[in-house]
C-alpha positions as CSV (number, residue, x, y, z in Angstrom):
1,X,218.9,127.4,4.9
2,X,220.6,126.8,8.0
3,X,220.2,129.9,9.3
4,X,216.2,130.2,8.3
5,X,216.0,126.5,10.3
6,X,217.8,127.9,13.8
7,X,215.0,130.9,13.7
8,X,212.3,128.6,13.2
9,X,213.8,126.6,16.0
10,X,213.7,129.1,18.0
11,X,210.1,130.4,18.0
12,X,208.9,127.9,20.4
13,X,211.7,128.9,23.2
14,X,210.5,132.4,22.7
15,X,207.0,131.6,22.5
16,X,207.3,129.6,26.1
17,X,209.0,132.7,28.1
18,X,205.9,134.6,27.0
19,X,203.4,132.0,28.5
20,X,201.9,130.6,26.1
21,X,202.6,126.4,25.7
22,X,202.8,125.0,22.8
23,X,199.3,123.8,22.7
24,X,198.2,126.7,22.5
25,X,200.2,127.6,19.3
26,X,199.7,123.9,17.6
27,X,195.6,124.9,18.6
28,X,194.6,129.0,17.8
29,X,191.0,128.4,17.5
30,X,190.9,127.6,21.4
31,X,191.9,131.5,21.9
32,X,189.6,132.7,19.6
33,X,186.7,130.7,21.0
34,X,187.8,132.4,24.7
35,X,187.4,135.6,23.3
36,X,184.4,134.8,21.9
37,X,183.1,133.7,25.2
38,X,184.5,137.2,26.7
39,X,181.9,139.3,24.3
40,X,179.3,137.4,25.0
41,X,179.8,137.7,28.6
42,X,180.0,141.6,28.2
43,X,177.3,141.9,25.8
44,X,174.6,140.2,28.2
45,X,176.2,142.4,30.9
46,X,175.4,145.5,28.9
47,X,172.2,144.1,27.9
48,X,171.2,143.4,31.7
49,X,172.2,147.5,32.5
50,X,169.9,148.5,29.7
51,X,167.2,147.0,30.4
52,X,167.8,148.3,33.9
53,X,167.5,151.7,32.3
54,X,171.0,152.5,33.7
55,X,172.0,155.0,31.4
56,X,173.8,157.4,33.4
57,X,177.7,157.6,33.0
58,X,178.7,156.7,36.6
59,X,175.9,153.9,36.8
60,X,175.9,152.3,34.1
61,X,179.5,151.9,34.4
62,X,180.2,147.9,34.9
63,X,182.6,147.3,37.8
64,X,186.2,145.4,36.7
65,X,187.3,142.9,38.8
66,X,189.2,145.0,41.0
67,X,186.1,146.8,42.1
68,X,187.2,150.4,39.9
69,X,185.0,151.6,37.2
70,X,186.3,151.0,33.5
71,X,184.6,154.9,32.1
72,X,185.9,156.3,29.0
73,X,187.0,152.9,28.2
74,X,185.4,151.2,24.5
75,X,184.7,148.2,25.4
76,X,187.4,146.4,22.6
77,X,187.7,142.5,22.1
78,X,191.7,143.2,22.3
79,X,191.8,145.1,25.2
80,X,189.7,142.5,27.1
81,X,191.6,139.7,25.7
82,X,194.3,141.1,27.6
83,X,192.9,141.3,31.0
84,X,194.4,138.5,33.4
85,X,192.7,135.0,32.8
86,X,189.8,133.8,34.9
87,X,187.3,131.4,34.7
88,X,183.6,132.5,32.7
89,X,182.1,131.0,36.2
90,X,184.0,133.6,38.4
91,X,183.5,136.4,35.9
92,X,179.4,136.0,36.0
93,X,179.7,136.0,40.1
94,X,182.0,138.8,40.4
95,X,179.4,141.3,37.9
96,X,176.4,140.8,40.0
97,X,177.3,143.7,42.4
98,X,176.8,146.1,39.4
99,X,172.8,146.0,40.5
100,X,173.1,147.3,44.4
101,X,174.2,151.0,43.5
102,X,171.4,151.2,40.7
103,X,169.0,149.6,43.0
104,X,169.6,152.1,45.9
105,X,169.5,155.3,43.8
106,X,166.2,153.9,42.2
107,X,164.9,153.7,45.6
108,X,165.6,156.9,47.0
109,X,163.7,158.5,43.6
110,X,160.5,156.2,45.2
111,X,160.7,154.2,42.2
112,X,159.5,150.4,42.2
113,X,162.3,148.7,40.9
114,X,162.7,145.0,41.4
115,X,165.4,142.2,40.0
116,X,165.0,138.6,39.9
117,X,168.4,138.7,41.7
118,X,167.0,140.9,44.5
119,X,163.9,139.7,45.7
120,X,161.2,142.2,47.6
121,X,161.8,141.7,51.2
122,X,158.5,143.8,53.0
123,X,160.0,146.5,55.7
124,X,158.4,145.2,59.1
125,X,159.2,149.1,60.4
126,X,158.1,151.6,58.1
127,X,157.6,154.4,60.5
128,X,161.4,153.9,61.0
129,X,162.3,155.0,57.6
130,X,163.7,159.0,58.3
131,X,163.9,159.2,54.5
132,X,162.1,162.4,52.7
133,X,161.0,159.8,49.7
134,X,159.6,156.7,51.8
135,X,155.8,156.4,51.5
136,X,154.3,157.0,54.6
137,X,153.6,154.0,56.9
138,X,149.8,154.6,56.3
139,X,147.3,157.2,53.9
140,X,145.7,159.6,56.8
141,X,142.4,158.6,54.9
142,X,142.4,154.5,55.9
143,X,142.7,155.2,59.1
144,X,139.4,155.3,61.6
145,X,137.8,158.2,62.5
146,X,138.8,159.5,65.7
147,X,136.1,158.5,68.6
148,X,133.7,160.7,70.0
149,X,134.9,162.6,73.1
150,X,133.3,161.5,76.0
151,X,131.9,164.0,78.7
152,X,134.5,165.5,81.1
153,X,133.4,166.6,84.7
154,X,133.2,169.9,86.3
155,X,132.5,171.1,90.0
156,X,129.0,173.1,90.4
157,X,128.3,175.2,93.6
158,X,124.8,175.1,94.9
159,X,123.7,176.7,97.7
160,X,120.5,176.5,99.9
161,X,117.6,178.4,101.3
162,X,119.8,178.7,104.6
163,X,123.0,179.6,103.5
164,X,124.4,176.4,103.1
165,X,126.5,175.2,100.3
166,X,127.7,171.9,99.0
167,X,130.0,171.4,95.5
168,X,128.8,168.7,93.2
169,X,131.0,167.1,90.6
170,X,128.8,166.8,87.4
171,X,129.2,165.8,83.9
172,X,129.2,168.7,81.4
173,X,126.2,167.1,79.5
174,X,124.0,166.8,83.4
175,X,120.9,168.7,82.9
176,X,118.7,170.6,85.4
177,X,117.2,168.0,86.7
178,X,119.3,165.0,87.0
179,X,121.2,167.6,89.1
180,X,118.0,167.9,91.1
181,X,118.0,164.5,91.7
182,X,121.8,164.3,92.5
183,X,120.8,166.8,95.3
184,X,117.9,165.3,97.0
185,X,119.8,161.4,96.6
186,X,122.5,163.4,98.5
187,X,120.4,165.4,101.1
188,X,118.2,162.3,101.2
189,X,115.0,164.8,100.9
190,X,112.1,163.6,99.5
191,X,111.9,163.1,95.7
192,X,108.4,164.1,94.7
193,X,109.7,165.8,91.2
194,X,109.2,169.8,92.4
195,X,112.4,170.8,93.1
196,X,114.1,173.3,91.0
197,X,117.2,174.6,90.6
198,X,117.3,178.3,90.7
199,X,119.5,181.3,88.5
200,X,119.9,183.8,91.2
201,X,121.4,187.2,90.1
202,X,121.9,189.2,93.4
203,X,123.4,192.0,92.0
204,X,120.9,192.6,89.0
205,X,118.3,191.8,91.7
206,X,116.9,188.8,89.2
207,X,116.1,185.2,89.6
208,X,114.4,182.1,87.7
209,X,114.4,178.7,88.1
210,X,116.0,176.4,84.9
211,X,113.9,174.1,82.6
212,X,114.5,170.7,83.5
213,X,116.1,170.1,80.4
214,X,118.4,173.1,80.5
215,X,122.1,171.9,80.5
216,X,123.6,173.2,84.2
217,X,127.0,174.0,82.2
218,X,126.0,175.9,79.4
219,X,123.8,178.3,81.9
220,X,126.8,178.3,84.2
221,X,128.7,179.9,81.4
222,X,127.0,183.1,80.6
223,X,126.4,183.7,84.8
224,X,128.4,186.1,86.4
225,X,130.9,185.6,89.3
226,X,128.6,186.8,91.7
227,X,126.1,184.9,90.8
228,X,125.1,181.5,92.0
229,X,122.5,178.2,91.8
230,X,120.3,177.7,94.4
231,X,118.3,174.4,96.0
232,X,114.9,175.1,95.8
233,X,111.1,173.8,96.2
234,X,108.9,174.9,92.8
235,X,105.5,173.5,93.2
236,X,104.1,176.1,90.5
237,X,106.4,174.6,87.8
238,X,103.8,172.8,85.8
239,X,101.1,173.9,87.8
240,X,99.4,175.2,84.6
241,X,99.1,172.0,82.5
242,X,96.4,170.9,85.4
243,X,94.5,173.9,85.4
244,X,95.2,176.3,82.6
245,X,92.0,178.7,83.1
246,X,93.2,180.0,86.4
247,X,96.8,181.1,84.6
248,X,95.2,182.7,81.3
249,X,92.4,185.0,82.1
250,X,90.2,185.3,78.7
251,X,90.4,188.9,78.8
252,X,94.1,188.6,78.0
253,X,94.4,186.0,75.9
254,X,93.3,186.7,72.1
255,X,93.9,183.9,68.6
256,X,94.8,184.4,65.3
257,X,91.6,181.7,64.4
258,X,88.4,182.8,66.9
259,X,87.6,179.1,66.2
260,X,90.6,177.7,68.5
261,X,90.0,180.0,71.3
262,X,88.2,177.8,73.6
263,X,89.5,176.8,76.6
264,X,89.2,173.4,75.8
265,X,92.1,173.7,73.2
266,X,94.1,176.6,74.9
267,X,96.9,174.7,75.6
268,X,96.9,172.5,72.4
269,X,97.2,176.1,70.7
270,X,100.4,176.9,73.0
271,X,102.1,173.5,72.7
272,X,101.2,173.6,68.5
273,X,103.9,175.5,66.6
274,X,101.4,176.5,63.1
275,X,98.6,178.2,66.2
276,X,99.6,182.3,66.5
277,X,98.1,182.5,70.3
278,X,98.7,186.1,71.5
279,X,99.1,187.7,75.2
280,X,98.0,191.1,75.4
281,X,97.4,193.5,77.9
282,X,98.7,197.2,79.6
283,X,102.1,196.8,81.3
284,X,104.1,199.4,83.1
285,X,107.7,199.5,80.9
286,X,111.0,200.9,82.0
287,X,112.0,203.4,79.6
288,X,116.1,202.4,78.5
289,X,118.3,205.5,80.5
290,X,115.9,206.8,82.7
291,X,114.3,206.0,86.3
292,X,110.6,206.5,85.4
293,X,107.9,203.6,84.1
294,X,105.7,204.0,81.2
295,X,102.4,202.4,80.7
296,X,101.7,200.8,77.1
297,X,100.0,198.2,75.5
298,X,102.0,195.5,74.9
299,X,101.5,191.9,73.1
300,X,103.7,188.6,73.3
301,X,103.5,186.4,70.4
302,X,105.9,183.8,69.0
303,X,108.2,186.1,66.8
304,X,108.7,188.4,70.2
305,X,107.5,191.1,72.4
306,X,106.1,193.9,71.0
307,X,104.3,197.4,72.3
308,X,102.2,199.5,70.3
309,X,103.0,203.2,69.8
310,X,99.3,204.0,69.2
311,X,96.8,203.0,72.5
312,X,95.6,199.4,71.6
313,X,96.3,198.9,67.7
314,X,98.3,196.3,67.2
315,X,98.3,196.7,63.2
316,X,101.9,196.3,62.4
317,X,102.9,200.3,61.2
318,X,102.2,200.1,65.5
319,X,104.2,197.4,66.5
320,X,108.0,198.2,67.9
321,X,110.1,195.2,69.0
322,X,110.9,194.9,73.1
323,X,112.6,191.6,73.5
324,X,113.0,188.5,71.4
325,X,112.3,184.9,73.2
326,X,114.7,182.9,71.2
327,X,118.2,184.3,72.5
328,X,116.4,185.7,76.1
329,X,115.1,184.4,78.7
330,X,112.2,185.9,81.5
331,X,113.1,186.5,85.2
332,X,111.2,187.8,88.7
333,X,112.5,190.9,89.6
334,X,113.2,190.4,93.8
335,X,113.5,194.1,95.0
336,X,112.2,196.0,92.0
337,X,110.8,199.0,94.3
338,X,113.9,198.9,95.7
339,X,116.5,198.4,93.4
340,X,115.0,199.8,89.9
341,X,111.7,202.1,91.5
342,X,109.4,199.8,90.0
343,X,105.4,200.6,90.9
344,X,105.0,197.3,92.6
345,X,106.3,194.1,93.8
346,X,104.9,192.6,90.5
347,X,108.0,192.6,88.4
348,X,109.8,190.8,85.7
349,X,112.4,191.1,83.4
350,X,113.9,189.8,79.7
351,X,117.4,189.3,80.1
352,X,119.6,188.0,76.8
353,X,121.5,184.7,77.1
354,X,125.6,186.0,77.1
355,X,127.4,186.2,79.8
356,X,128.1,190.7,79.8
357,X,125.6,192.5,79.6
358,X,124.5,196.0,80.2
359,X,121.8,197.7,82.0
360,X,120.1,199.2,79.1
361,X,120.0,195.4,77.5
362,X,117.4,194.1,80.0
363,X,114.0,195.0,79.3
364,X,112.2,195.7,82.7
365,X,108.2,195.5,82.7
366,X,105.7,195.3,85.6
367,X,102.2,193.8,86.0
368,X,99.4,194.7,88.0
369,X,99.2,191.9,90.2
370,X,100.6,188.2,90.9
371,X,97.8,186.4,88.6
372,X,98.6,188.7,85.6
373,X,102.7,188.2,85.7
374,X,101.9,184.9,86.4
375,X,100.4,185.1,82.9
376,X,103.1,186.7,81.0
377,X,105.7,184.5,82.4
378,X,103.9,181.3,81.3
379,X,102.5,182.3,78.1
380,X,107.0,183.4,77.8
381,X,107.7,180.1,78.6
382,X,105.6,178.3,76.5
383,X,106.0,180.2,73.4
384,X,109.8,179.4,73.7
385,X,110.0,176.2,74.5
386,X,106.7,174.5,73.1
387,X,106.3,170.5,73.6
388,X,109.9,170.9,75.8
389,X,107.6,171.9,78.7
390,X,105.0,169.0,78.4
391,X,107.4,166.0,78.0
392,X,109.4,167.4,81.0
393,X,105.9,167.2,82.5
394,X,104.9,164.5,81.6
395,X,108.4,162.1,82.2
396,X,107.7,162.0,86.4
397,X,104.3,160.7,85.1
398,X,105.7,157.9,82.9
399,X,108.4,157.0,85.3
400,X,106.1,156.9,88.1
401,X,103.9,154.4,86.1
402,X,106.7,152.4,85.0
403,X,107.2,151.4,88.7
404,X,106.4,147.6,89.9
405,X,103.1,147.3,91.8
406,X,105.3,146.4,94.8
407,X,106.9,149.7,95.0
408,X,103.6,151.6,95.1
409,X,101.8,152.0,98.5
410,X,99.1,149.4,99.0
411,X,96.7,151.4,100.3
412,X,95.3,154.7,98.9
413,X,94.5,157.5,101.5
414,X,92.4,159.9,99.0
415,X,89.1,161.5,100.2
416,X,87.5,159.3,98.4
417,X,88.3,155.3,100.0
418,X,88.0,156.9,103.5
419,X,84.0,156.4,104.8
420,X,82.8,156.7,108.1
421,X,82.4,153.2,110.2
422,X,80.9,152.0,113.5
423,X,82.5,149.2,115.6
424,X,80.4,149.5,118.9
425,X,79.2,146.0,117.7
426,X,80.4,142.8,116.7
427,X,81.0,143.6,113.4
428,X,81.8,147.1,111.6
429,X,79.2,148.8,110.3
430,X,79.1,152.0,107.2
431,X,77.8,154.7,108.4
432,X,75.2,156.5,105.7
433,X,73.6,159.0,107.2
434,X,76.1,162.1,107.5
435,X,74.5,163.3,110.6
436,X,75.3,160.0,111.9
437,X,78.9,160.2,111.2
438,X,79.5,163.2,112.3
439,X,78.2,162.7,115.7
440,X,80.6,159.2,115.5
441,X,83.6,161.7,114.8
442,X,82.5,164.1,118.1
443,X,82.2,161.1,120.2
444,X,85.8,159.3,119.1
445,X,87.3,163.0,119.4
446,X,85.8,163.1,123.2
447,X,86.9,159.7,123.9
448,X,90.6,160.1,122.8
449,X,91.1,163.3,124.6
450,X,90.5,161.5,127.6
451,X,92.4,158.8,127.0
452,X,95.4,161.1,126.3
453,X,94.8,163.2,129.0
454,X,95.2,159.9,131.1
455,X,98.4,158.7,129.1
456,X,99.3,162.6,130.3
457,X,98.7,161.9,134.0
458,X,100.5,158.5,134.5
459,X,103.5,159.9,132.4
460,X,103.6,163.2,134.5
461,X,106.7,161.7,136.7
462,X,109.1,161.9,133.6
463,X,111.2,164.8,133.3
464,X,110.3,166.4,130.3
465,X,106.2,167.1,131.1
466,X,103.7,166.2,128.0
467,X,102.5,169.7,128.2
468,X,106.0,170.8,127.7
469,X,106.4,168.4,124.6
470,X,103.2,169.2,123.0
471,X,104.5,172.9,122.6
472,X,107.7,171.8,121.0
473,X,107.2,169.0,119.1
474,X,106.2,170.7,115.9
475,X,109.8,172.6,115.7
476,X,111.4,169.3,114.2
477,X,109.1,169.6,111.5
478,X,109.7,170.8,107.8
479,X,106.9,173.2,107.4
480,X,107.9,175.3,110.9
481,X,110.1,178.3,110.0
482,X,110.0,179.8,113.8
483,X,110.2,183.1,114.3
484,X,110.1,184.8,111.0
485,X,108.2,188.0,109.9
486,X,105.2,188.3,108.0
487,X,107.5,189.6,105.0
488,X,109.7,186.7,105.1
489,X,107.0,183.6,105.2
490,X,105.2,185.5,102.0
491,X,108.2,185.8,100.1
492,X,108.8,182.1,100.9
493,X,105.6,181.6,99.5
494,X,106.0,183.3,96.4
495,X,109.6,181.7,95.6
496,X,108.7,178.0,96.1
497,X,105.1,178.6,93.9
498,X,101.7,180.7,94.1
499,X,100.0,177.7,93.9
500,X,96.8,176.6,96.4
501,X,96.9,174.9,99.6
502,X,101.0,175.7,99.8
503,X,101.7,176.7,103.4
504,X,104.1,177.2,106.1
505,X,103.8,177.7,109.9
506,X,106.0,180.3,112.0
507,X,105.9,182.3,115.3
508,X,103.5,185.0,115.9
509,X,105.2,188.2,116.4
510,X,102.6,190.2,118.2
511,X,101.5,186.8,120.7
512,X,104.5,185.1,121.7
513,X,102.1,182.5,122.7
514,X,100.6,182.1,119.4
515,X,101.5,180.9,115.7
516,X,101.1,182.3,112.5
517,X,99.3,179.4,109.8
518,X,100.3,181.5,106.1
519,X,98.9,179.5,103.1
520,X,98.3,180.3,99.7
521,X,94.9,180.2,97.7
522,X,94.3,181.5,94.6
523,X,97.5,183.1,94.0
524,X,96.9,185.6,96.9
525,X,98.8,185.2,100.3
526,X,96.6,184.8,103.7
527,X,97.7,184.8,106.8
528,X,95.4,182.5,110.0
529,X,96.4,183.0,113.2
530,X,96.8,179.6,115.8
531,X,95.7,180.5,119.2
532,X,96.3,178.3,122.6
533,X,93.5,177.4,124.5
534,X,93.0,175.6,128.0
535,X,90.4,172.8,128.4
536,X,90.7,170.8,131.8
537,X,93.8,172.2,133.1
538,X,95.3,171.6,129.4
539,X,97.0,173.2,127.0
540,X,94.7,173.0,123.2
541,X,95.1,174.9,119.8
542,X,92.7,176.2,117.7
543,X,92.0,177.9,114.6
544,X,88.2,178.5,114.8
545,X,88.1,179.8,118.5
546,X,88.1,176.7,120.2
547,X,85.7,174.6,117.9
548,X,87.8,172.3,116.7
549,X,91.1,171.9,119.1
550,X,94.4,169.6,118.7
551,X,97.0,168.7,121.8
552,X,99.6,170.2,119.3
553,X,100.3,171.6,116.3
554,X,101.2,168.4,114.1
555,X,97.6,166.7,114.7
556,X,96.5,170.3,113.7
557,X,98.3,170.1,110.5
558,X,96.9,166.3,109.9
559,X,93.8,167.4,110.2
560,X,93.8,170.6,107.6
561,X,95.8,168.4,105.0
562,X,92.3,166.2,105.1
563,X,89.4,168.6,105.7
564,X,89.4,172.3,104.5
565,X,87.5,173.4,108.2
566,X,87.7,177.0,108.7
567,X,90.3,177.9,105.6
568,X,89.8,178.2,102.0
569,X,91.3,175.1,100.7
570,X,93.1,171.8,102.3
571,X,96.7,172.1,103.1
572,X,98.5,170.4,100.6
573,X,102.2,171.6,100.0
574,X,104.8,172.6,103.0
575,X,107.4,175.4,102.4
576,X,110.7,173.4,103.1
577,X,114.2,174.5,103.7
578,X,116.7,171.7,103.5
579,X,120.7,172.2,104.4
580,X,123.0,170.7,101.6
């Protein structure tokens, strides 16, 4: 008994070096409720991970306390038990790092994976992100549409009738005639809407002048290097919309519909796409490898040029293509005797659009005379280009009535507000009766030659003597070209326009006292020759031996631009040659 009662004494000595008090032992459902707390802890752990679908090995692994994985380890009420002690509160703060390595692997797999722990936080710098799974900053498609690119610039070399040369800088969208205007704003010329800029060819011996709506750039492209743009005057450009029957004799122009060939409607039929009009007539054609010209029947209609192989017929078994208007475009030949042996100076040519081409590619025909390539050219034209032609006719015209009334010249100075008037009374008088007037005119001509002859006699002490000015004064004006041959002034003639009353003056090469007066009149080239004349020890020119005389050539000019006299038709346009 004694024995039984010392071990029994005992126990709590032993019990104490083990640490555990003796409340403990006198109380054993406080250790069994802390293990109880300890599986409820890890089973809402373990809960938490699965619901995190964390069911790899190395992450669904709970970290211990000391921070090491517990794998391969059942997760035992008895082991745990045995752990070191620690509060429930520090247990619960120490698991919650379990979710960052989860988190960050679910992110690099561009999975959306929020906790309640770890709020969202927004990344202000998502082009930073050098990962290969981070969504791009933005989708390609939300963003705008790029903007349009604007026009660039480029520099364009024209040259003038004299040799001259200026470089422009021009957008790449500029057409033909804004550059026009560029050029005469910059030569300070006078805009009256007929200049042209001109395709010249020198080596191919071609040249035409550009449709006002033509972009400069996109010609520029298919020109060769030795080609170049020059300044020019065009009067003839749309000298056909205001009268069409001298450009298409009737003889050459033929309709699908006999009812729409009147001349009323022939350029209605042109400018209307659904009318077939048709030029036809005999042309001499260059034949493709060889020198010699051959005569055939050829016929220009909408679809293209064609020849017949049988005299006249134009049925279509007949009909073999020469050129095509869409992708071509018509040029004057300059030298064609020359260059190509062509029969005459009436040449022409249908060159293709592209920038190399070959001799055998250019279609080389020749007319009979000025009015009949005149024909073919236009009729080329207008087939091509259509209601083009008559709005870049008709825009001068709109712009022109657009102006204020202020900017318009008061006063009109047509033939038709100037009348003949008397003022030898108190008050001016019109004179009716054209004997009358005319008898006026001779009598104020009379009476201001001798008052100019006095102005002459009083001034006669200044160095330079009136007589002396009167012969020189006319060289500062545009239409003098000096001393230029008879070749030269016509071929001035034909490159600024065949049109009437277009004219230049120049120095008469077989009397160096005399002047050459070359105008145009009906598409032909006439030459009238100015002659001095002396009346009371002065100096007088004439064109009508000595009826009618001027002190110089400038009144001479005046007076042809108002009354046709002598010549064919008023003077109306000057040949002008203007440095850049």
């Amino acid at each position: 008994m004694g024995d039984k009662v010392g071990q029994s004494s005992s126990k709590p000595e032993n019990l104490a070096r083990t640490g555990f008090s003796s409340q403990s032992r006198s109380q054993p459902e406080h250790g069994f409720g802390l293990q109880l707390l300890m599986n409820d802890i890890n089973s809402s752990l373990e809960s938490l991970n699965s619901a995190c679908n964390m069911q790899s090995d190395t992450d669904t692994v709970p970290l211990l306390q000391n921070g090491q994985h517990a794998s391969n380890q059942p997760a035992a009420s008895s082991s745990r038990s045995l752990q070191p002690q620690a509060s429930p509160r520090q247990k619960v703060q120490r698991s919650q790092p379990v979710h960052i390595l989860p988190i960050r692997r679910l992110q690099e797999e561009d999975q959306q994976f929020r906790t309640s722990s770890l709020p969202a936080i927004p990344n202000p710098f998502p082009e930073l992100c050098g990962g290969a799974g981070s969504p791009p900053a933005a989708a390609p498609s939300s963003l705008p549409p790029p903007p349009s690119q604007p026009p660039t610039k480029q520099d364009v070399k024209v040259f003038s009738e004299d040799g001259t040369s200026k470089v422009v800088e021009i957008l790449t969208d500029m057409t033909a005639r804004d550059l026009c205007q560029l050029l005469v704003y910059k030569s300070h010329c006078v805009d009256d809407n007929s200049w042209a800029l001109v395709e010249h060819h020198p080596q191919l011996g071609l040249e035409r002048c550009l449709e006002d709506h033509e972009i400069v750039v996109q010609v520029e492209s298919t020109m060769p290097s030795e080609s170049k743009f020059l300044f020019r005057k065009n009067y003839a450009k749309y000298e056909f919309f205001k009268n069409p029957v001298n450009f298409f004799p009737d003889q050459m122009v033929t309709w699908c519909q006999q009812s729409n060939g009147s001349q009323a409607q022939l350029l209605q039929n042109f400018l209307n796409s659904s009318s077939c009009p048709e030029i036809q007539g005999f042309l001499q054609v260059k034949e493709l490898g060889r020198k010699s010209w051959k005569k055939l029947y050829v016929c220009l209609r909408r679809s293209g040029l064609y020849y017949s192989t049988k005299g006249t017929s134009k049925e279509p078994r007949h009909l073999q293509l020469l050129a095509d208007l869409e992708e071509s475009s018509i040029f004057y030949l300059i030298a064609g005797k020359k260059q190509y042996n062509a029969p005459n100076d009436h040449g022409m040519c249908i060159k293709p659009n592209k920038a190399k081409i070959e001799m055998k590619e250019l279609r080389l025909l020749c007319a009979e005379d000025e009015q009949i390539r005149t024909c073919w050219m236009t009729a080329f034209r207008l087939l091509k280009y259509g209601m083009l032609l008559y709005q870049n006719y008709r825009i001068p015209q709109q712009r022109k009535a657009l102006l204020s009334p202020f900017n318009t010249p008061v006063r009109s100075v047509s033939e038709n507000s100037l009348v003949a008037m008397d003022f030898s009374g108190q008050t001016g008088r019109v004179i009716d009766n054209p004997a009358e007037a005319q008898s006026a005119a001779l009598e104020e001509g009379h009476a201001w030659r001798k008052r100019s002859t006095r102005m002459n006699i009083l001034s006669s002490q200044s160095p330079l003597h009136p007589s002396t000015l009167n012969s020189v004064i006319h060289r500062t004006q545009h239409w003098f070209h000096g001393r230029i041959s008879r070749e030269e002034s016509h071929r001035i003639i034909k490159q600024q326009g065949l049109v009437d009353g277009l004219f230049l003056l120049r120095d008469s090469q077989s009397n160096p006292k005399a002047f050459v007066l070359t105008l145009c009149h009906h598409q032909k080239i006439k030459n009238f020759q100015i002659l001095p004349c002396e009346d009371d020890g002065q100096t007088f020119f004439t064109l009508d031996d000595g009826n009618t005389k001027f002190s110089d050539l400038i009144q001479l000019v005046d007076f042809y631009q108002l009354n046709k006299g002598v010549l064919p038709c008023k003077l109306k346009h000057h040949c002008i040659r203007v440095a850049l």
